[in-house]
N, C-alpha and C positions, 0 to 999 in steps of 0.2 A: 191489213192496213187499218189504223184507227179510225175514225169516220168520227163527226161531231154533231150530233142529231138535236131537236127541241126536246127530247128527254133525256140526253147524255152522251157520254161516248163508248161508241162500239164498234166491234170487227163485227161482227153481225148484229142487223136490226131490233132481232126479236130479243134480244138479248142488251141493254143499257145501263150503264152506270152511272150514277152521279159527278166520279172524278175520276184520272187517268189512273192515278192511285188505286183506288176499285177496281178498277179493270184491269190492271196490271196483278195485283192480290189474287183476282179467279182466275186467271189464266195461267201464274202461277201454280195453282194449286189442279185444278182441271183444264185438258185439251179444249171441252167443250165446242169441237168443230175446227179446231186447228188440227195440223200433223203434227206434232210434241205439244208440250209443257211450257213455260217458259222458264227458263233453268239462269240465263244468264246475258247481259246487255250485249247487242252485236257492235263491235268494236268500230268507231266511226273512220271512217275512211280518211285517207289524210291526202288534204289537199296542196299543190305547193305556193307558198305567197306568189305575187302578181310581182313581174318584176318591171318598175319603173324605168329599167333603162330602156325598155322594149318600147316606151311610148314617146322617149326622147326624140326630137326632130332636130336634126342641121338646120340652123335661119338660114345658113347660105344657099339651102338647097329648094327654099322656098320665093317664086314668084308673087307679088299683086297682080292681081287680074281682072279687078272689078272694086269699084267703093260700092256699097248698097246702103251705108245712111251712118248715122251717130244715136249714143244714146248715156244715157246715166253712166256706163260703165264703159265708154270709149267707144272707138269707131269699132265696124262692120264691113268685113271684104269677105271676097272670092278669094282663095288665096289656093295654087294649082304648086303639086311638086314636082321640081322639074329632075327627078330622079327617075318620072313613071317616062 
């Protein structure tokens, strides 16, 4: 793991570079205290997008249950779903 230190960045301490670029260069080139090389970028894991309908709510299946005040951007409730 890279680490960012007040002399640079490093996978290990005694050891710092100016920029990631640098350090990516010697480890390239030497293990220097890893188990390989670095030979080639690890392929980013692929995440799936967030699906919006998942966050939709039925208004019909929403109660008021409380005012608790007003403000610049409209009122303020308690509001309980009466699905639970």
């Amino acid at each position: 793991m890279v680490r960012e230190g007040t002399n640079g960045y490093f996978v290990n301490p005694s050891t710092c570079f100016p920029g990631i670029t640098d350090l990516l260069d010697h480890y390239r080139q030497h293990r220097d205290g890893l188990c390989c090389r670095l030979t080639e970028p690890c392929p980013r894991r692929w995440m799936p997008p967030l699906q919006l309908r998942d966050f939709e709510v039925n208004r019909q299946s929403l109660r008021l249950q409380q005012a608790l005040g007003h403000g610049s951007f409209g009122e303020f409730s308690v509001i309980l779903d009466s699905r639970d």
